[in-house]
Structures are given as structure tokens and as C-alpha cells.
C-alpha angles and dihedrals in degrees: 000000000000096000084039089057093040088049093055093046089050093044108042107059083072106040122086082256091084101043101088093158103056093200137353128253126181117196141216132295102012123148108218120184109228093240100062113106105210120171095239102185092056102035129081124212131203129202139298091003127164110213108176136208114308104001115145117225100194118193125280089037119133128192134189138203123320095001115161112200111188132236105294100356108149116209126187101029129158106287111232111246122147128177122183122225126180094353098311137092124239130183114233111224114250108228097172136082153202143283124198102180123192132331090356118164117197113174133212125330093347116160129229109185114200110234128240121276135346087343130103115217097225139223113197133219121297095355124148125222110195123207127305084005105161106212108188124213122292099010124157119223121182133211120296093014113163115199105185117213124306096009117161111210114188133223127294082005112163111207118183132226116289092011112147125203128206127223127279083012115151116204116191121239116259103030137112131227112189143220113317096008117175109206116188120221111273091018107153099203105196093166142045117279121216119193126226 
């Protein structure tokens, strides 16, 4: 299982598995700061974006309309996924992407991880990701989320439309928030939340 798991992540990085995004397209009227690196042949740009200095693009990414990315946010990193077979460690390749969708704001050296596989971890419409927020991979974000600063959002998280996160706060992988969700600063969530 140990050499199985070292030889997909081996393999997959060069195989069409890993190309979500076929070919790359940038749109009209974004203003792009010359030290960004994006991955231009495998993102896709919308329209009238701010991408600041030193912000990473990596492929698979795909960004819609009026989206601002702050100065050396990274989206689209490896998500951080391990599994241990036969008493190591081993890192799981990550073959997925991400999705920024409309009037989306992500400050400074936030961090969007893509998710595994064929999936895409998403940012909804007019959301707000606040600074050093870390965003696992697949993670689903709804519309008008606010993550205040230095958030740690944990893998396969759900998070519901309106929701509003509070800072330093630390949300467990697999779980849902729903709909409305007030979330105080330095709140560990460790279970699903359910609103009235």
C-alpha cells in the first residue's frame, strides 16, 4: 500500500488527472501586480480583478468577476493531507483545484488550499477572507462569508451562506455550519452547528 500511495503521487501530477482547467484565459480590465506568479496556461480570470504583489496563482484555479487577492496570498496550494502506512508518513497528492466565484475579497497571505481529486475547494459570491486565513482543501464556502484574520478552516468543511467567522478562530475538518452562523474570536468548533 506504501509503494501504491508513493507511486500516485508520483504519477499523478503528469497525467491528464491532474489538468482541471484544460487551458488558461485571462479577462478585461485586471489589474495584475508584476510580481504575482500565476500559472497562466491552467487559470482562468474573470473580469475587472486586483491581484496584488506576490501573490501565487497556482493551476486549476479558477476566478471569477471583481475578485481582490492581497499582497502574498497563495491559492490553490497543495492541500495538506498525510496518511501513515507501514510506520511512515507520507503526503497524498493533491489532483483537484479551486473556485473564486464573484466580488470575492481574500487578504494577505491568506491561504486557499485545492482540494483532492476531481473536486474544486469553493469560495462563494461576495465572501470575504480576511488575512493569514488558512482555507483546506475542499472546503466549501457560501455567499457573504466573512473569515475574520488568522482563521483556520479545516479540511472538507461546509460553511453556509452569511456565516461570519470571528478571528483566531480554528474549525475542524469534516464538519457543517449552516446558514447564518455566528461564530465568536478564538472559538475552537470541533462539531457541526446548526442555526434556530
Amino acid at each position: 500500500m506504501k509503494t501504491g500511495l508513493k507511486f500516485f503521487n508520483y504519477l499523478a501530477p503528469k497525467t491528464r488527472l491532474c489538468q482541471r482547467v484544460k487551458a488558461g484565459s485571462l479577462g478585461t480590465g485586471n489589474v495584475i501586480h508584476p510580481t504575482a506568479i500565476i500559472d497562466y496556461d491552467r487559470v482562468i480570470i474573470g473580469d475587472s480583478c486586483v491581484i496584488e504583489k506576490k501573490v501565487v496563482v497556482e493551476k486549476n484555479t479558477i476566478i471569477g468577476n471583481h475578485v481582490t487577492i492581497g499582497e502574498g496570498a497563495v491559492i490553490g496550494s497543495e492541500g495538506f493531507e498525510l496518511r501513515r502506512l507501514a510506520g511512515e508518513i507520507i503526503p497524498v497528492a493533491h489532483l483537484g483545484g479551486v473556485i473564486i466565484h464573484d466580488n470575492v475579497r481574500i487578504g494577505p497571505r491568506a491561504c486557499v488550499d485545492k482540494s483532492s481529486f476531481s473536486e474544486y475547494t469553493e469560495i462563494g459570491d461576495s465572501s470575504d477572507i480576511m488575512t493569514a486565513v488558512q482555507v483546506g482543501h475542499g472546503i466549501k464556502i457560501g455567499r457573504d462569508v466573512t473569515v475574520m484574520d488568522e482563521t483556520m478552516i479545516g479540511g472538507y468543511t461546509k460553511i453556509g451562506d452569511r456565516v461570519k467567522i470571528g478571528r483566531r478562530c480554528s474549525i475542524s475538518d469534516g464538519i457543517s455550519l449552516s446558514d447564518g452562523m455566528v461564530i465568536p474570536d478564538y472559538t475552537i468548533v470541533t462539531r457541526e452547528l446548526k442555526g434556530p
